[in-house]
C-alpha atoms as an extended CHARMM CRD file, in Angstrom:
* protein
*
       173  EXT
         1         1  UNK       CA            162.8990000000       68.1370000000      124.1420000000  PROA      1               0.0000000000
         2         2  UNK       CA            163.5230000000       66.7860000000      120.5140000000  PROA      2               0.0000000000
         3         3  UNK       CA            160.7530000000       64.4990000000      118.8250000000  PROA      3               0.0000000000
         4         4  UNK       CA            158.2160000000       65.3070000000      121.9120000000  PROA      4               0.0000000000
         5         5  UNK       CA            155.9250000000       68.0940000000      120.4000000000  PROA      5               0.0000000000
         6         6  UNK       CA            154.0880000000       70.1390000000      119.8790000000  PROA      6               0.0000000000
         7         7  UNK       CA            153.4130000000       69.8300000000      116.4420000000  PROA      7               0.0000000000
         8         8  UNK       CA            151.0070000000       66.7660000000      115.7390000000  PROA      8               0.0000000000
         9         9  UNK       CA            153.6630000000       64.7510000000      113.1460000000  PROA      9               0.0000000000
        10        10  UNK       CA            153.6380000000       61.3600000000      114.4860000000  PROA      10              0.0000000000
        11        11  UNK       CA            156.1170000000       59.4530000000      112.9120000000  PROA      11              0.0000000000
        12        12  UNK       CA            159.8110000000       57.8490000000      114.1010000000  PROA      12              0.0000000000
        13        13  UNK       CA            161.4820000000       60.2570000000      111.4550000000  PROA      13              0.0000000000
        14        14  UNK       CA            159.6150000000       63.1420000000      112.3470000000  PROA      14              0.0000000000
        15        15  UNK       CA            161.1200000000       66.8590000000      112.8580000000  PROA      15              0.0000000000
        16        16  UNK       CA            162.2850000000       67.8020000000      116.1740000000  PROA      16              0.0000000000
        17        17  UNK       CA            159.0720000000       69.6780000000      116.4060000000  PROA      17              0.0000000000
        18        18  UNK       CA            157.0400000000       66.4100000000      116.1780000000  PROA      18              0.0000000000
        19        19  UNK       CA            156.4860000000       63.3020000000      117.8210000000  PROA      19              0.0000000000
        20        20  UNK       CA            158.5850000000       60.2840000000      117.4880000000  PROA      20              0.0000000000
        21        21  UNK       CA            156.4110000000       58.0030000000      119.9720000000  PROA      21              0.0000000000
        22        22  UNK       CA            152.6830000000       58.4390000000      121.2130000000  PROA      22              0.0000000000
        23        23  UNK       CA            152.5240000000       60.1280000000      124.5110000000  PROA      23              0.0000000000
        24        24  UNK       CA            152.6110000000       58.0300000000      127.1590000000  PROA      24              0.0000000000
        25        25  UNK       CA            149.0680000000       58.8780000000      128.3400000000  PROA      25              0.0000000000
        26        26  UNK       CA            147.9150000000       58.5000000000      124.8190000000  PROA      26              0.0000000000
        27        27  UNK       CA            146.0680000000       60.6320000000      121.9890000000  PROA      27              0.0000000000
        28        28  UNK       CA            142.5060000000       60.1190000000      120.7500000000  PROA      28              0.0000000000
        29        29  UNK       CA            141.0820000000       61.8300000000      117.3260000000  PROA      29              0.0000000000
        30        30  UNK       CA            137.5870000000       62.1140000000      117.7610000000  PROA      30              0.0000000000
        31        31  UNK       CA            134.4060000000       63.5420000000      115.4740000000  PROA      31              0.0000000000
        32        32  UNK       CA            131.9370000000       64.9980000000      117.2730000000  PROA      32              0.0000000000
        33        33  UNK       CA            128.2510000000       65.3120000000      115.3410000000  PROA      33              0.0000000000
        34        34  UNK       CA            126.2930000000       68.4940000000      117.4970000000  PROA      34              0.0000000000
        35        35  UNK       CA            122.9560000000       67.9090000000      116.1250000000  PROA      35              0.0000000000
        36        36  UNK       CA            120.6540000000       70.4170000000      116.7540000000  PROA      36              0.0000000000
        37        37  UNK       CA            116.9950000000       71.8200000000      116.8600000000  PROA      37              0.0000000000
        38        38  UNK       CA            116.9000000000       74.7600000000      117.9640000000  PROA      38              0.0000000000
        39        39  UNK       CA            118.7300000000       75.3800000000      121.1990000000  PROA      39              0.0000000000
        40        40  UNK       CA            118.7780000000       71.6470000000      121.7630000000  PROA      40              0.0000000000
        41        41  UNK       CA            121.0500000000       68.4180000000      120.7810000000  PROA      41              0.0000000000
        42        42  UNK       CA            120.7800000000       65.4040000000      120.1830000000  PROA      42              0.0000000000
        43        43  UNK       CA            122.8560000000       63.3650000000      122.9830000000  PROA      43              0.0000000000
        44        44  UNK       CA            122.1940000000       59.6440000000      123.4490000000  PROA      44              0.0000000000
        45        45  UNK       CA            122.7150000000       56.7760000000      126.0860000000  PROA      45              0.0000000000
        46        46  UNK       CA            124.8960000000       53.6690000000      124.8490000000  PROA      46              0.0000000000
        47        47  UNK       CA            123.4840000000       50.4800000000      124.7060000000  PROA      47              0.0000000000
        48        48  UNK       CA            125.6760000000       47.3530000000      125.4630000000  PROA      48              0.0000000000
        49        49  UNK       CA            125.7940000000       46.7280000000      122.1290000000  PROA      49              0.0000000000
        50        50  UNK       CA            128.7500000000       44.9110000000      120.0720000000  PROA      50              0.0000000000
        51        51  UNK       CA            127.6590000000       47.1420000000      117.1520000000  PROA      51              0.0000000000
        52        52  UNK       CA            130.1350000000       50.0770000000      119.2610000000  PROA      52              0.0000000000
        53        53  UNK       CA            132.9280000000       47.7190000000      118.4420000000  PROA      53              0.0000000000
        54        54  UNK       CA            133.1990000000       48.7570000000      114.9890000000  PROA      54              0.0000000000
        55        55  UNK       CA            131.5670000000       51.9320000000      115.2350000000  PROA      55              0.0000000000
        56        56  UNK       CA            133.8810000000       53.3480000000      117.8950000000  PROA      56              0.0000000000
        57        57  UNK       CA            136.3240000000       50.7040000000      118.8980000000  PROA      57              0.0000000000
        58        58  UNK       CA            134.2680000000       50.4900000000      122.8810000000  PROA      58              0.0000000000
        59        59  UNK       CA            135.0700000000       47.0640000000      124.3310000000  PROA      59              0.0000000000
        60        60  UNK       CA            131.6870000000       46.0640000000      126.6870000000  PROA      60              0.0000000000
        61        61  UNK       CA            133.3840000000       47.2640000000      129.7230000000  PROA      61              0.0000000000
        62        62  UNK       CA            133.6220000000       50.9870000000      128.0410000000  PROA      62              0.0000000000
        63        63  UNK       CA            129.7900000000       50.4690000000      126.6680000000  PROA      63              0.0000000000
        64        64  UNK       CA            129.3070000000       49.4720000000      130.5540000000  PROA      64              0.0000000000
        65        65  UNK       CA            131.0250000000       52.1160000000      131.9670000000  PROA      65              0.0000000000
        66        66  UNK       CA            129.3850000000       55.2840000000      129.8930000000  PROA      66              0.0000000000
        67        67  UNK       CA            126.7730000000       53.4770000000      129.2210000000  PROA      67              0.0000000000
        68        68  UNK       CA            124.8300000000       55.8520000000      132.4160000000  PROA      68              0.0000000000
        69        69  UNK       CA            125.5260000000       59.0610000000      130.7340000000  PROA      69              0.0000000000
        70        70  UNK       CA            124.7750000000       60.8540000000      127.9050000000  PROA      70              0.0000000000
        71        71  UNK       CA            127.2600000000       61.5440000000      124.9090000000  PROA      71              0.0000000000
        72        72  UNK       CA            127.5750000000       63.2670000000      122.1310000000  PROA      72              0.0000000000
        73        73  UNK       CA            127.1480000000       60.9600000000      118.5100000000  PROA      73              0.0000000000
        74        74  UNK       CA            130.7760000000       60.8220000000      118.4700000000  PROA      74              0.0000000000
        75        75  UNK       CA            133.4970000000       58.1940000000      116.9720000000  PROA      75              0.0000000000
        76        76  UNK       CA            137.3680000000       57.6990000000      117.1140000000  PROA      76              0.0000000000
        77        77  UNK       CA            138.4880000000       58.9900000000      113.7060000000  PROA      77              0.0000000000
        78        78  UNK       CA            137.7740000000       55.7100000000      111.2220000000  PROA      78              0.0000000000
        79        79  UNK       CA            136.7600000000       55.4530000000      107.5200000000  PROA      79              0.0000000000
        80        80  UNK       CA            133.3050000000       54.9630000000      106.3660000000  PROA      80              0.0000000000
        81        81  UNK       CA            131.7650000000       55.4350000000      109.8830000000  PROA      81              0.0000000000
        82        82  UNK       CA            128.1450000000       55.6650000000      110.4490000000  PROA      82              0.0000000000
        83        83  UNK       CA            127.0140000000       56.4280000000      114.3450000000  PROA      83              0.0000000000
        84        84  UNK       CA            123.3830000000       57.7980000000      113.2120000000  PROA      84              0.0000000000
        85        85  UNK       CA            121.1560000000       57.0530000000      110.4310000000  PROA      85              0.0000000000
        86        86  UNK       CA            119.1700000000       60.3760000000      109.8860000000  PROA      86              0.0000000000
        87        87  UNK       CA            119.2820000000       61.2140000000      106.4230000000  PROA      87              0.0000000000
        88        88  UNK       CA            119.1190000000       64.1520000000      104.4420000000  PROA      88              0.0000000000
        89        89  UNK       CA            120.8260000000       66.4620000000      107.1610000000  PROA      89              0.0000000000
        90        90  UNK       CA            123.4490000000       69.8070000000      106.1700000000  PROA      90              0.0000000000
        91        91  UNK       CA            126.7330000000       69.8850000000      107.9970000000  PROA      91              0.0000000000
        92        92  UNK       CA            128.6460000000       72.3210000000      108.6710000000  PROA      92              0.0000000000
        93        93  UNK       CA            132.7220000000       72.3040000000      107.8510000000  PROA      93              0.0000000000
        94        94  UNK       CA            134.8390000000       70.7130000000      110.4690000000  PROA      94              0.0000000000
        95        95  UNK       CA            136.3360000000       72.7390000000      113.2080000000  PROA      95              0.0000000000
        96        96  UNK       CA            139.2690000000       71.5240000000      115.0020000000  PROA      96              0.0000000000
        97        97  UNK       CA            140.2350000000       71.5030000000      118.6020000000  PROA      97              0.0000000000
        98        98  UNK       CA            142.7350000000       70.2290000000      120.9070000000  PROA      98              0.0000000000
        99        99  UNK       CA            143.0240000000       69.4680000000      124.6030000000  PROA      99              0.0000000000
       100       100  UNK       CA            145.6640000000       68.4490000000      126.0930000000  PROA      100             0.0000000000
       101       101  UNK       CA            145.1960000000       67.2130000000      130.2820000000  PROA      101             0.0000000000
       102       102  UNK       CA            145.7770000000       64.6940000000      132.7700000000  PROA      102             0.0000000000
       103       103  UNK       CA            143.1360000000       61.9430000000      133.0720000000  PROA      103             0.0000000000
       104       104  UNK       CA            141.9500000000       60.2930000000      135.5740000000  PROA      104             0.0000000000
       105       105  UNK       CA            142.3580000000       57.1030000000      134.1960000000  PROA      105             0.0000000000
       106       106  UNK       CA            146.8740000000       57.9090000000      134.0860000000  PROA      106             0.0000000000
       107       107  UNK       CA            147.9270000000       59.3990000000      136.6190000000  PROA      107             0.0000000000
       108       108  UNK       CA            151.0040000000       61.4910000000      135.6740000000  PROA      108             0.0000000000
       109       109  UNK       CA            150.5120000000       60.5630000000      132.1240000000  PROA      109             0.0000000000
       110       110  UNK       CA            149.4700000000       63.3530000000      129.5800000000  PROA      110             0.0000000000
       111       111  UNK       CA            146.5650000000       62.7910000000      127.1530000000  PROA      111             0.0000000000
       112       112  UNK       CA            146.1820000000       64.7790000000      123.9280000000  PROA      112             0.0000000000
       113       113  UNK       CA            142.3880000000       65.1080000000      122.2430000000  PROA      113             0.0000000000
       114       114  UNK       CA            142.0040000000       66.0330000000      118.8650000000  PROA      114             0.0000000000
       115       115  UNK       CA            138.4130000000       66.6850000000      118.3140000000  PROA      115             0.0000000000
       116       116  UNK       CA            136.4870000000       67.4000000000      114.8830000000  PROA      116             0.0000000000
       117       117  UNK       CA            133.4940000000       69.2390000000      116.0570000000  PROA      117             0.0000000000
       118       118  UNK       CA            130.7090000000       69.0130000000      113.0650000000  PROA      118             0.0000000000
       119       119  UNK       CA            127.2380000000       70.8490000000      113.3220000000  PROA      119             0.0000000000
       120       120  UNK       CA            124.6920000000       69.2150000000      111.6470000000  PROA      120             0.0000000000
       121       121  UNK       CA            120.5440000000       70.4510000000      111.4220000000  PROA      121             0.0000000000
       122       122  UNK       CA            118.5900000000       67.5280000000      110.1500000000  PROA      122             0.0000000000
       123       123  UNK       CA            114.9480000000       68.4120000000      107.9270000000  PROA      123             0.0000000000
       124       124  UNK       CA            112.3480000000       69.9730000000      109.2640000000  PROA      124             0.0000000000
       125       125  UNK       CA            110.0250000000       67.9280000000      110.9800000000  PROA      125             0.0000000000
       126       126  UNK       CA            112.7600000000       64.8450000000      110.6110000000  PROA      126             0.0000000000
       127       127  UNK       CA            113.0370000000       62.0380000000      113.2620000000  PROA      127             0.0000000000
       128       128  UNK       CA            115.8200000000       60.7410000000      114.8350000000  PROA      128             0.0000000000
       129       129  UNK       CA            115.3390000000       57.1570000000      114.8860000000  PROA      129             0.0000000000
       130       130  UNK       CA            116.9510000000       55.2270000000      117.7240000000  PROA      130             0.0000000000
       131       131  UNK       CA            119.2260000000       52.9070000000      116.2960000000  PROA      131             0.0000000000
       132       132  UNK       CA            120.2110000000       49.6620000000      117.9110000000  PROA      132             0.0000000000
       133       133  UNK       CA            123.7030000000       50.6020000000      119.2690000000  PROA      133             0.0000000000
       134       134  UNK       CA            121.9350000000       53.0840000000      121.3570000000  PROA      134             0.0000000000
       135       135  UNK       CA            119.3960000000       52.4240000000      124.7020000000  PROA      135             0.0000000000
       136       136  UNK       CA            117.7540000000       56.1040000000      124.1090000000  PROA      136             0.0000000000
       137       137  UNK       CA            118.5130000000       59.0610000000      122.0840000000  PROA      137             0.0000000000
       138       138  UNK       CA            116.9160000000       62.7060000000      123.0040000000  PROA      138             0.0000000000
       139       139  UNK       CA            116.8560000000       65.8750000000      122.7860000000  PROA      139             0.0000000000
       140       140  UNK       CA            118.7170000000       68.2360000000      125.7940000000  PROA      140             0.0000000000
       141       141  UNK       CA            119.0880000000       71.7280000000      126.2280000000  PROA      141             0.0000000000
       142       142  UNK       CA            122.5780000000       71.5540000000      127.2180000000  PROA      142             0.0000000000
       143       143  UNK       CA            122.4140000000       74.5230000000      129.0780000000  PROA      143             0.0000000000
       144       144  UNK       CA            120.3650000000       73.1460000000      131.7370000000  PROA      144             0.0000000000
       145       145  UNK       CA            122.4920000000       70.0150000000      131.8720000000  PROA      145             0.0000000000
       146       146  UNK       CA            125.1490000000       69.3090000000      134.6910000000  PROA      146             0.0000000000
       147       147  UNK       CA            128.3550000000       67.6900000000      134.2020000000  PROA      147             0.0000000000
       148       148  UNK       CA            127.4010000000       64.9100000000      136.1950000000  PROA      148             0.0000000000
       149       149  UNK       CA            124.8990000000       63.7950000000      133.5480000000  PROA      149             0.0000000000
       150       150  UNK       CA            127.4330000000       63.2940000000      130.5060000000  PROA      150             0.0000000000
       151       151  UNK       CA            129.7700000000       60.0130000000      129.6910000000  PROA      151             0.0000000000
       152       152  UNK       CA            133.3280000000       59.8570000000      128.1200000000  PROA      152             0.0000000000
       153       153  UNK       CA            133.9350000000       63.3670000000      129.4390000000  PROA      153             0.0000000000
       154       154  UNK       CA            131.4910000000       64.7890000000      127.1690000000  PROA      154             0.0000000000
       155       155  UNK       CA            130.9800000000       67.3360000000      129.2380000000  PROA      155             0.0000000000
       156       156  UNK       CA            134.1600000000       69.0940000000      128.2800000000  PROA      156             0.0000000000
       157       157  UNK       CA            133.5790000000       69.2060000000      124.1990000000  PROA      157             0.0000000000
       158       158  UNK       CA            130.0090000000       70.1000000000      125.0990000000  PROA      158             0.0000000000
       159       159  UNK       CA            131.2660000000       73.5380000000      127.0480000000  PROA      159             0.0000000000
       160       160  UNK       CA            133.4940000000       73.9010000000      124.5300000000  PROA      160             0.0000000000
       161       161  UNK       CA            130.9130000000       73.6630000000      121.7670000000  PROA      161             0.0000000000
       162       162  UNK       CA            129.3200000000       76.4740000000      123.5570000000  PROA      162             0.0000000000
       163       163  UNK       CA            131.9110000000       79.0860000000      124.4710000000  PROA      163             0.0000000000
       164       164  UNK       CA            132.9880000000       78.8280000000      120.3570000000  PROA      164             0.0000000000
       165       165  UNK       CA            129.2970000000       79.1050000000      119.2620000000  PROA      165             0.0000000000
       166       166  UNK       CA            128.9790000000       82.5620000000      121.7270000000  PROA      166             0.0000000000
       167       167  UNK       CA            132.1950000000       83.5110000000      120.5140000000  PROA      167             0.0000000000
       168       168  UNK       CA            130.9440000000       83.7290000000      117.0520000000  PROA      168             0.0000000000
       169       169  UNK       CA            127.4210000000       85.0020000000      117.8090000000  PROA      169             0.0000000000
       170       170  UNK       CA            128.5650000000       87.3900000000      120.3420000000  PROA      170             0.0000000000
       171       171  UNK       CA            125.9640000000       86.3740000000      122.7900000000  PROA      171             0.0000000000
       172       172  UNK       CA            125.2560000000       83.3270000000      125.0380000000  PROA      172             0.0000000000
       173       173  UNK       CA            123.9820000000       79.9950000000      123.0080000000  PROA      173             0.0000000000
């Protein structure tokens, strides 16, 4: 149908390819840090913290609510953002991916995520400090993770993470 998709162009005047309203079940953009050492990454718990107000827009029922499970250092797309404060680490280019589903939380709504997944290897021998906004932050093999343990449906960017990187190895992470 005109002005519903599929082409991300968000705007009232948009082609008929684009959107001329948000989807009813809403659209997130989302960044995605995959710190790693070695086969592990760095995940952390969320501390009920009003710093994740600004850092990722999460209200203290949504720092409540995922506050159990591990995530990703992720953000909703915002300028000037700063979720950890290693220093000194290489990144990799952004790669983009999409999903597009049904959640839980709208029942016959459709959700589209656009995620900006980001590798990033911080010094050798480097730290990663815990800052304040978060209860813990470790290191996981996320291999020998299940589902159960992630928040926010990290779970799903996490497999996805995965299949790319044995895509492009040619082997299992």
């Amino acid at each position: 149908m005109v002005g519903e998709g599929p082409f991300l162009w968000l705007s009232p005047s948009a082609p008929p390819a684009g959107f001329r309203r948000l989807l009813h079940g809403g659209m997130c953009l989302s960044v995605f840090l995959f710190v790693r050492r070695g086969k592990r990454i760095l995940l952390g718990r969320y501390a009920d913290d009003p710093a994740w107000e600004v850092l990722a827009g999460l209200d203290p029922e949504w720092r409540r609510l995922h506050g159990r499970g591990w995530t990703i250092p992720a953000t909703q797309v915002k300028f000037g953002e700063e979720i950890l404060t290693m220093r000194g680490m290489r990144y990799t280019e952004p790669r983009v991916e999409t999903d597009y589903y049904e959640p839980a939380r709208s029942p016959g709504q459709m959700h589209l995520d656009v995620w900006f997944i980001v590798d990033a290897v911080p010094p050798r021998g480097a730290e990663a400090p815990t800052p304040a906004w978060y209860a813990e932050l470790a290191w996981k093999d996320p291999r020998t993770m299940q589902a159960s343990e992630y928040a926010r449906s990290h779970e799903d960017v996490v497999a996805r993470w995965m299949q790319r990187r044995a895509l492009r190895s040619g082997s299992p992470t």
